[in-house]
NUKOL-548747 format. One line per 10 residues: number of its first residue (from 0); for each residue x, y, z of C-alpha. Coordinates in steps of 0.001 Angstrom, whole numbers. Example, Ala and Ser with C-alpha at 12.3 -4.5 7.8 and 13.67 -1.06 7.14 Angstrom:
<recs>
0 = 12300,-4500,7800; 13670,-1060,7140
</recs>
This chain:
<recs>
0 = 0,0,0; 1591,3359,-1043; 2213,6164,1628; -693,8126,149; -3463,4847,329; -1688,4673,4235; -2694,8049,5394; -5776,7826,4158; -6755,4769,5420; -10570,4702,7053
10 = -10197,4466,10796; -13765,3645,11603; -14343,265,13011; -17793,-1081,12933; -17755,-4854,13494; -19019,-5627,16904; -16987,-5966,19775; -14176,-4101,17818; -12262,-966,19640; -13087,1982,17574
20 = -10521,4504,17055; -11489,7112,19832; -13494,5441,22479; -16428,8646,23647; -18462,9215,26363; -17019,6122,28432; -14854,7782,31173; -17516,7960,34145; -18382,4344,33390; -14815,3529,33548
30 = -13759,5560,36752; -16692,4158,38179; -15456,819,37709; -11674,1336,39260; -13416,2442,42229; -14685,-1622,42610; -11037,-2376,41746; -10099,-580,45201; -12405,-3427,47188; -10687,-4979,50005
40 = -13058,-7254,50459; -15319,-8419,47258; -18635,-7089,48436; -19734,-5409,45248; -19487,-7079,41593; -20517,-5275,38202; -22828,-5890,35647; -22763,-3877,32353; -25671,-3970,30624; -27445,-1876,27715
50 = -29008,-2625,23744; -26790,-3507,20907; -25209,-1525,19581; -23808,912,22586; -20637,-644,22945; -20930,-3095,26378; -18134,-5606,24387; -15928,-2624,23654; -15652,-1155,27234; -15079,-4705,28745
60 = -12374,-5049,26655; -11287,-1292,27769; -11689,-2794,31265; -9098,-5335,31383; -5861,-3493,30872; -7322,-1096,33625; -8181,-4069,35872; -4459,-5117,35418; -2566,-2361,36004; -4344,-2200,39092
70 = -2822,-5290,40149; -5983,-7846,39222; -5202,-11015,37133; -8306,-10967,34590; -10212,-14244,32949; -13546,-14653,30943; -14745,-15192,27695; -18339,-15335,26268; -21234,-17098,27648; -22608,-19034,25251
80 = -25844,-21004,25311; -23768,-23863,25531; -22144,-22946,29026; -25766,-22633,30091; -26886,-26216,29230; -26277,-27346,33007; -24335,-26563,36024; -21635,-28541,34934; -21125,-27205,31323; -20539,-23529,33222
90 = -18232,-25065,35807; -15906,-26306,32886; -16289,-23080,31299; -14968,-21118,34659; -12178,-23658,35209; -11337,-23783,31388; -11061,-19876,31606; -8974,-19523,35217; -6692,-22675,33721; -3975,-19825,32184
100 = -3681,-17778,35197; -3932,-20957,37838; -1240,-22870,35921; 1618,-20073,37225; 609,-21247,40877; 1397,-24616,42835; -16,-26513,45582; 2069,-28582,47626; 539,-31660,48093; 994,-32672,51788
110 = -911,-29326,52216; -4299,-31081,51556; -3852,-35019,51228; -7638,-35082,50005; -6723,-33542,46716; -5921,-37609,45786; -2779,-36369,43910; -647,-39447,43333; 3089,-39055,43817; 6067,-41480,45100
120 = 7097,-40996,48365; 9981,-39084,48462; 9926,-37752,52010; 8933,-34398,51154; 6624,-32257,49488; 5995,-32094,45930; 4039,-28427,44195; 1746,-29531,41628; 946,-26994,39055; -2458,-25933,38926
130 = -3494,-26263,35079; -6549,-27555,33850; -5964,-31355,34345; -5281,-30208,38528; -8372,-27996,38984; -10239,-30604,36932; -8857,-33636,39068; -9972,-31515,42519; -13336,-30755,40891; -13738,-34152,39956
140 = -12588,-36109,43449; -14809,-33494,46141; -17457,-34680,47122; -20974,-32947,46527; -22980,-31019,44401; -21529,-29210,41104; -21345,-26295,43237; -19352,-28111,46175; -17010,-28929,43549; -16570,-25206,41946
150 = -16164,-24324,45340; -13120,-25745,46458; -11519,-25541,43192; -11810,-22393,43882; -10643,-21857,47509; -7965,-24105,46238; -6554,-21390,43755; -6937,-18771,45982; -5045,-20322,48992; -2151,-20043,46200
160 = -2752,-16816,44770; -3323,-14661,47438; 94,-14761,48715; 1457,-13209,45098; 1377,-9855,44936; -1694,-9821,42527; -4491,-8353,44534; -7737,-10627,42858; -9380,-11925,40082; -11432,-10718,37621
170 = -14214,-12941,36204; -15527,-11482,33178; -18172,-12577,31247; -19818,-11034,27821; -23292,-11723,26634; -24491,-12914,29974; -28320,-12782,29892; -27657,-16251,27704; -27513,-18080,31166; -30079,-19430,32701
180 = -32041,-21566,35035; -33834,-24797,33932; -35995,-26076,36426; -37697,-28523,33683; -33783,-30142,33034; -33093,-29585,37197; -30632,-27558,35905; -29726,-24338,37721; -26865,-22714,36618; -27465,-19392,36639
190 = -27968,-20195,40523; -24863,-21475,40832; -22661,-18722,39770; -24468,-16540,41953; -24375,-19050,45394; -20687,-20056,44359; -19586,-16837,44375; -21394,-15172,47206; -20117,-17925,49292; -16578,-17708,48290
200 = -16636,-14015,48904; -18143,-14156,52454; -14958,-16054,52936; -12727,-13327,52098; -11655,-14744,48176; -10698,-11511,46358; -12377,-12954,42675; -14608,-10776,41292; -17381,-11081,38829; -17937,-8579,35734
210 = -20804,-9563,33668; -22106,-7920,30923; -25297,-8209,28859; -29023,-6786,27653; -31192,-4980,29837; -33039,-8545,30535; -29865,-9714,32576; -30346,-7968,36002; -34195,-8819,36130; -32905,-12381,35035
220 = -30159,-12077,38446; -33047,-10872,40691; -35700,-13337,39628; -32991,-16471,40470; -31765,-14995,43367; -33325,-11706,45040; -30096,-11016,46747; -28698,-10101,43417; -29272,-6204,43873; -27252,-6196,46695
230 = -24866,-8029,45017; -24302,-5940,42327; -23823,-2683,41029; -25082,-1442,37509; -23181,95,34548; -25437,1733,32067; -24679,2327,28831; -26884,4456,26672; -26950,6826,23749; -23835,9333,23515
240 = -24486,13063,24040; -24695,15217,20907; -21182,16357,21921; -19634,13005,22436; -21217,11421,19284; -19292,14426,17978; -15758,13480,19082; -16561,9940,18402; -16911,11534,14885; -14053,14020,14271
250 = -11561,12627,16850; -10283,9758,14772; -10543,11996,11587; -8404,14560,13497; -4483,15862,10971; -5848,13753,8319; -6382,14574,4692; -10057,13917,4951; -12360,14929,7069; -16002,15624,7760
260 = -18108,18819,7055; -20263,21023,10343; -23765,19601,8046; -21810,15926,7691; -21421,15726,11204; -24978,16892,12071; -26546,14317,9882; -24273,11381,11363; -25365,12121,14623; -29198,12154,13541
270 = -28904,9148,11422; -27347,7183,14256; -29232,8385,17042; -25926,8666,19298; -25449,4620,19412; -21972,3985,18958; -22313,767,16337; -24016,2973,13709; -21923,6535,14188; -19029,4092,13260
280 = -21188,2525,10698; -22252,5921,9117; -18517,7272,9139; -16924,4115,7877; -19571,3780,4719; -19393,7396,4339; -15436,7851,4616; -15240,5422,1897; -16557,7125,-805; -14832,10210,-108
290 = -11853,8309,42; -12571,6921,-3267; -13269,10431,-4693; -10020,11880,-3052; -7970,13749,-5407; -10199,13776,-8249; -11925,17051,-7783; -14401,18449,-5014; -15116,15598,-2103; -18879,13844,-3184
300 = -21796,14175,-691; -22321,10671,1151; -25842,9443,-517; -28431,9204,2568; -30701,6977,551; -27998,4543,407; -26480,4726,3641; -29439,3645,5345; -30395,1168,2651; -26929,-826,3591
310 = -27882,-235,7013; -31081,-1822,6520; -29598,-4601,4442; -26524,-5291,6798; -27813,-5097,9856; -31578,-5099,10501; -32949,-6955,7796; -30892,-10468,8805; -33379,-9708,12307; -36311,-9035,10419
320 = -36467,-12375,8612; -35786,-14451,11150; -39320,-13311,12065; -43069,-14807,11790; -45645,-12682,9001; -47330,-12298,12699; -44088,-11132,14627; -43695,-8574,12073; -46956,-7544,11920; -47407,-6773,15440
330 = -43649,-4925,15108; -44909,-2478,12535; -48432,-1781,15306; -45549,-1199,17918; -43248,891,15180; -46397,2770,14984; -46731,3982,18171; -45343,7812,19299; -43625,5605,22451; -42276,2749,20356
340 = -38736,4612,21100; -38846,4326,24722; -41408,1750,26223; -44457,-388,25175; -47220,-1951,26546; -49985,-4824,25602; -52732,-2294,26102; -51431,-390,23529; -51328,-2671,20685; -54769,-4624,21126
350 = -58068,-3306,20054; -58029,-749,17548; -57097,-2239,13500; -53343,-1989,12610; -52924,995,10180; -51526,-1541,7473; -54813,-3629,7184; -53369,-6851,9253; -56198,-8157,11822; -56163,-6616,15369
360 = -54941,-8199,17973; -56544,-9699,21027; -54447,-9031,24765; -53386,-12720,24748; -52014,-13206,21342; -49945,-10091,21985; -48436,-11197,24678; -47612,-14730,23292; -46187,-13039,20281; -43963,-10765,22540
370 = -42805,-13535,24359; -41417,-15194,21245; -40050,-11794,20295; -37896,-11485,24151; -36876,-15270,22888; -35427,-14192,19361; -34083,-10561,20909; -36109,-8580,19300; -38028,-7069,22206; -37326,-7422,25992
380 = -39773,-6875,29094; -38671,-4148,31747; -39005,-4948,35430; -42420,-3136,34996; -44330,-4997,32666; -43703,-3062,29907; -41825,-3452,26768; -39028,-2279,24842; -36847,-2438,21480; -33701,-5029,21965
390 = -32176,-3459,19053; -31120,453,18866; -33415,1942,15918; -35092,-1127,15062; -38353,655,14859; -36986,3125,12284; -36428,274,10061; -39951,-1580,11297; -41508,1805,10114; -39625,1007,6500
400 = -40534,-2432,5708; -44358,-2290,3880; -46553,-5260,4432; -46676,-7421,1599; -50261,-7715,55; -51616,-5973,2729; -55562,-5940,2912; -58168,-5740,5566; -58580,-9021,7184
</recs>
């Protein structure tokens, strides 16, 4: 690539989970984090939670390096719907994730003959590395329940690292509202994060938990285990200010060749509503063609039309479809609605004839059509009943999409 392609290179970052190039509007969140890091005594762990789209993968990734320079050792990975089959899928998950940092430590083995480590006798003690095949060989030989087990593979690590100079543990763990409870399966692991590490904790382990996920995952912590609130403290992320969504625009744009206009700037911040996913989506698609037309007279104007068309065709429409003709119908009665930006209710969308000519809906197909929605993350239910958009700006795009053959019913 030639020295001219190089310094024009576009520095906006859409894909999800990736860091952009100036990170906006995330300082309070992050100072109000390090003050958890100063915890003497694990009383208080963090969940992150907010829609798609506002950048909850992006600060926990922001979060580690802080986390580590303040002396914490940091593990975690996704939580997949596979780690939330049953108690014991998430307790290989934890112990497949803690494996790197554990394996620095050793245990001698005289220290706890019930560990069931083999070794000649020698006289003396032997320190066993803690990798995966120890903390699975400890999990697997103590007796009790799955969370018994977790248990004292955890004390176990912590009896070794708490006398490095590392102060704790960071468990971190992105799209967390994927776990669950299944009482049908007598499966509860969900519950046994939360009793595992309450009770470690109480005993003075320094390991932390960080999870991160929709707006559905503290209601989801507080339905399994009402002492959830108290267990943990809430991040927020929303929309950025109209100055922030600014800087999130012009920052990374900042000594180079090519850079955006005062009406440019305006529109990017109207088109993507402050979320951070499409400002970086609007600037990237946008940077592009100017890019393209660099050199070769006066910079183009960034079609609209289009913009939003990829938009729609990139990242919405793969949602739509995996939608019901019903689903989407009652999505266009909600998109129709002045609060369909904020919060929902049944009430609202039963009685009175959709404007597009689809048959109304009665209170109790609503809600078993909204349920189905919260299942494929298109909707979630607040703490209050109500209802909301999983997706930032999904109704904008609802509002686009005309019903096919539409006539009265």
């Amino acid at each position: 690539m030639s020295s001219h392609q190089t310094e024009i290179a576009n520095p906006f970052t859409p894909s999800a989970g990736h860091m952009p190039p100036y990170l906006a509007g995330r300082d309070a969140s992050m100072a109000e984090f390090d003050r958890y890091l100063r915890q003497e005594t694990v009383q208080t762990n963090v969940v992150i939670t907010g829609l798609r789209g506002v950048g909850k993968t992006v600060l926990l990734d922001r979060l580690k390096p802080r986390s580590q320079q303040a002396g914490w050792a940091w593990v975690g990975s996704d939580l997949s719907e596979a780690a939330s089959v049953s108690e014991r899928n998430l307790a290989t998950r934890i112990l497949a994730d803690l494996a790197p940092v554990s394996s620095f430590l050793t245990v001698p083995v005289d220290a706890d003959p019930g560990l069931g480590f083999s070794r000649e006798p020698r006289g003396g003690q032997i320190d066993v590395p803690l990798g995966y095949s120890a903390l699975e060989h400890v999990f697997e030989h103590t007796p009790g329940l799955v969370a018994d087990k977790l248990k004292a593979v955890l004390e176990l690590v912590w009896s070794s690292f708490s006398t490095t100079s590392k102060r704790g543990i960071v468990f971190a763990y992105d799209e967390a509202q994927n776990l669950a409870d299944h009482a049908q399966k007598n499966e509860f692991p969900m519950s046994l994060l939360l009793d595992v590490f309450q009770s470690i904790q109480k005993k003075g382990v320094r390991f932390m938990l960080v999870l991160t996920g929709l707006p559905t995952l503290l209601p989801k912590l507080v339905d399994v285990r009402t002492y959830s609130e108290r267990m943990f403290h809430t991040i927020v992320l929303d929309r950025l200010s109209e100055e922030e969504s600014r800087d999130a625009i012009l920052r990374p744009v900042k000594n180079r060749p090519i850079t955006f206009a005062k009406d440019s700037v305006a529109t990017i911040i109207r088109l993507s509503g402050g979320y951070p996913f499409f400002i970086q989506f609007f600037c990237r698609e946008a940077y592009d063609i100017f890019v393209q037309g660099w050199g070769k007279g006066p910079l183009p104007i960034a079609p609209l039309d289009g913009l939003i068309r990829k938009l729609d065709t990139d990242f919405f429409a793969p949602r739509w479809q995996l939608l019901t003709d019903r689903e989407q119908d009652l999505l266009r009665q909600v998109a129709s609605l002045d609060t369909c930006a904020d919060e929902f209710t049944i009430q609202e969308l039963t009685g009175a004839r959709p404007s597009d000519g689809s048959r109304p809906f009665t209170s109790s197909h609503a809600n078993q059509l909204l349920l189905a929605l919260c299942r494929k993350g298109a909707v979630y239910k607040t703490r209050f009943g109500k209802y909301c958009f999983a997706v930032p700006l999904f109704w904008e795009f609802v509002r686009r999409q005309a019903r096919p053959n539409a006539s009265p019913a």
